[in-house]
N, C-alpha and C positions, 0 to 999 in steps of 0.2 A: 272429637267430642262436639262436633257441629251440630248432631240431632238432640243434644242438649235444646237449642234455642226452639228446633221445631217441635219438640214436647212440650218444652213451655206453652209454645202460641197455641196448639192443639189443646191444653189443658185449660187455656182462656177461652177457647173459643166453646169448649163443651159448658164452662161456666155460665158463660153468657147466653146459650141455649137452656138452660135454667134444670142442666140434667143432676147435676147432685145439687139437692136442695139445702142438706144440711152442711152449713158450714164445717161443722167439726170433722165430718167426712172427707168436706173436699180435702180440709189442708191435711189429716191425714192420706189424702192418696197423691194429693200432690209430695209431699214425702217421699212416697214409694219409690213417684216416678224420678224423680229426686236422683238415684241412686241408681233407678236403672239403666243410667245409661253413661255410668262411669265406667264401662268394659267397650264402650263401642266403639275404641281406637283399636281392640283385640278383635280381628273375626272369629266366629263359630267354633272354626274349625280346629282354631288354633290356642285355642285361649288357654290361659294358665294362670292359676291366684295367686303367681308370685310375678308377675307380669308390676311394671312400676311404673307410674305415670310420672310425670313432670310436673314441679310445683303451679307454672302456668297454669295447666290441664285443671289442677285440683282448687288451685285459686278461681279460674274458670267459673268452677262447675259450685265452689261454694260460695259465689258473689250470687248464682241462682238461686241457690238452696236458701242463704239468709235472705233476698229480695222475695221469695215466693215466699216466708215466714208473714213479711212482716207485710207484704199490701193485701194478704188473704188469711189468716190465722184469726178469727174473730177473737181468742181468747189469751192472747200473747201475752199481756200484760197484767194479768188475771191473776195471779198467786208473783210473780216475777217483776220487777218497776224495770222500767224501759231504760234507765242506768246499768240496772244488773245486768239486763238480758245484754245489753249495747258491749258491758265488758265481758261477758260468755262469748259474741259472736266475736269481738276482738282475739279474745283468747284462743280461741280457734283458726281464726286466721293465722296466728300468730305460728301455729304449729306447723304450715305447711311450706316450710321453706325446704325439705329434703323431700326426694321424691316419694311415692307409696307405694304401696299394694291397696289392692279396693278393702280388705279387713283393716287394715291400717288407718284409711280414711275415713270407713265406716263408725271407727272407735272412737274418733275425734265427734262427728255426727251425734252420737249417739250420746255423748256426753252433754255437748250444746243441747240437743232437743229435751234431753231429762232435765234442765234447768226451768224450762216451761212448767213443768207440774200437770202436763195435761196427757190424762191415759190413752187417747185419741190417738195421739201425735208421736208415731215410732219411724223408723229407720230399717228399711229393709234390703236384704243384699240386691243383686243384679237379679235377671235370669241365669246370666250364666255364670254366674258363680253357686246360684243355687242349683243348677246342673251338677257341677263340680262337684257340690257337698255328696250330690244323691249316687255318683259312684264313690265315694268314699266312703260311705255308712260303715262300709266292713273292715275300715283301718281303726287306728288307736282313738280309745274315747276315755272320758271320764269315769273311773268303776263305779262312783257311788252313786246314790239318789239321797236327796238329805229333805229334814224339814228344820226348819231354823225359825227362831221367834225371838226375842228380847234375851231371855237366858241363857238358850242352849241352840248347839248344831246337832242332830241327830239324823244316826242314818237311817233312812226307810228301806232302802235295796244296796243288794251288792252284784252287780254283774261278773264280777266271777263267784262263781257259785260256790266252788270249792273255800274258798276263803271261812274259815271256822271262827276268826276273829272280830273281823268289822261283821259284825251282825245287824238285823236290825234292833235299832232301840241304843245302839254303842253311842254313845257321846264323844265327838269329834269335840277336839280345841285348840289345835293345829293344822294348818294344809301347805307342805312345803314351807313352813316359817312362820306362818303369815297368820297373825291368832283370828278368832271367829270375830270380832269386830273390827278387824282393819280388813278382814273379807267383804262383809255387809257393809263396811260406810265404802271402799269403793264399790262394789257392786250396784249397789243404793246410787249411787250417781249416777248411773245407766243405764237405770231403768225408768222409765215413762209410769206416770202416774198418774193421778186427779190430784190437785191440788197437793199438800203436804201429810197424805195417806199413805203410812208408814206401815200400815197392814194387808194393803196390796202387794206393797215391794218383797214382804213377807211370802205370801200367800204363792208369789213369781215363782221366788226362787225354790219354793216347797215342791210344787209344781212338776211332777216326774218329767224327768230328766232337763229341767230349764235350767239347776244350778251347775249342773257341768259343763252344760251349752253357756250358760254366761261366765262359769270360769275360764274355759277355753276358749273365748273371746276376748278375755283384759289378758292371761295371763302364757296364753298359749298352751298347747299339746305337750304334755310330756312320756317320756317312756317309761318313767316310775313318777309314784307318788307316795311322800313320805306322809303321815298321820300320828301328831299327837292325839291320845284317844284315854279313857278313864275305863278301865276293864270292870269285871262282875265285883270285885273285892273295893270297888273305889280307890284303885291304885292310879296314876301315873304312868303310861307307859308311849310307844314310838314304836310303829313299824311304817314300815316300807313293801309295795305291791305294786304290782306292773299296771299299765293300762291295759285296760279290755279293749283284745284283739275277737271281735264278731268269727275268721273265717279260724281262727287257734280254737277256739273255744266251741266251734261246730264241728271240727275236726275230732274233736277228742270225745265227742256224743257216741254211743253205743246203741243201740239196738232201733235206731232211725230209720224207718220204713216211708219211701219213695209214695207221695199221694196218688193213688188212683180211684177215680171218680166211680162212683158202681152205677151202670149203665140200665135203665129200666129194662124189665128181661117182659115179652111177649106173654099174653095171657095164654090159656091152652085151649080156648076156643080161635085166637089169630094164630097158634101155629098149625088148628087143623086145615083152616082157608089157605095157608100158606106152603100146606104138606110138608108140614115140618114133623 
């Protein structure tokens, strides 16, 4: 993690050339970089998201992370008192005594920075973890798509198609256990905002497909997922549905025709030049 320090100085040095002007930018990209370079004890070639660093490593790499917060973040203490933030950044530190995976670290990150209150200011994976992601699109995801508000969790989509029961419009109040406000208040903790805008964090996780992508980041991937849910009669009810598998679900597609480009075909005055 040595290129750690030389992103740092690189990042100082482009400040002081006066190239990102607006502060909220910088400390958002210095963020970015933040993270990118928590994979660079993995090469290229070889890398793997289950890969674990040493709490050294992540202690390292997050004595950066809060030192770049606090000499460059114009607006740190802006919605957050410099007690609070001092016991977030403690508190994080606090976690890093066993070793990680970068999603692991990440989760920790991402908790600290949503204490800021500033929508600027996120946490973003590696490259090569977001490598990673993009051959995996086609493994298990989240089936639903939801829109959630103060009263209710409601589904908008169901990626498996077939499913006749979660519809849209079905009312979730279960996921795995876990009722729709102990969803949203942690959720809501991890998400980056403006100040104490509670309809942003709303609007996130509504957001096609960000509630599953931020479920599957606090809570992890599962191979089923259980749903309490309020049927058409206003009953009560609980099932259980697999994750949506991308290449199952392409597989079982019918009458799917292979794209071929239609080629501009010659006027018949160029095919008489041409003796066609």
């Amino acid at each position: 993690m040595s290129n750690w320090h030389q992103a740092t100085s690189n990042i100082h040095s482009i400040i002081g050339k006066g190239f990102l002007k607006n502060k909220l930018l910088v400390a958002y990209c210095l963020l970015h970089i933040a993270l990118l370079f928590t994979s660079c004890g993995v090469s290229k070639s070889s890398f793997s998201p289950y890969h674990k660093f040493s709490p050294q490593e992540l202690q390292k790499d997050y004595t950066i992370y809060q030192s770049v917060l606090e000499s460059h973040h114009p607006g740190l203490y802006w919605y957050t008192s410099k007690d609070s933030m001092d016991h977030y950044f403690n508190w994080g530190r606090e976690q890093l005594k066993d070793s990680m995976t970068e999603p692991q670290f990440k989760k920790i990150l991402n908790y600290v920075t949503a204490q800021i209150n500033c929508g600027h200011t996120t946490v973003r994976s590696s490259k090569a973890f977001n490598s990673y992601l993009d051959t995996t699109r086609l493994g298990k995801m989240f089936p639903l798509t939801m829109k959630v508000w103060d009263e209710a969790m409601v589904v908008t989509g169901n990626l498996n198609r077939r499913d006749s029961i979660l519809t849209r419009g079905t009312v979730i109040t279960k996921i795995n256990g876990r009722t729709k406000d102990e969803l949203v208040d942690t959720m809501f903790a991890n998400i980056s905002t403006d100040g104490y805008n509670r309809t942003h964090k709303y609007q996130t996780l509504s957001n096609r497909g960000f509630f599953g992508s931020i479920y599957t980041n606090l809570f992890g991937i599962s191979d089923t997922y259980t749903f309490d849910y309020i049927d058409s009669t206003g009953q009560s009810k609980t099932i259980t549905i697999p994750a949506y598998k991308a290449i199952r679900d392409t597989s079982q597609r019918t009458g799917t025709r292979p794209f071929r480009p239609v080629l501009p075909q010659p006027s018949k005055k160029g095919k008489k030049k041409t003796g066609g």
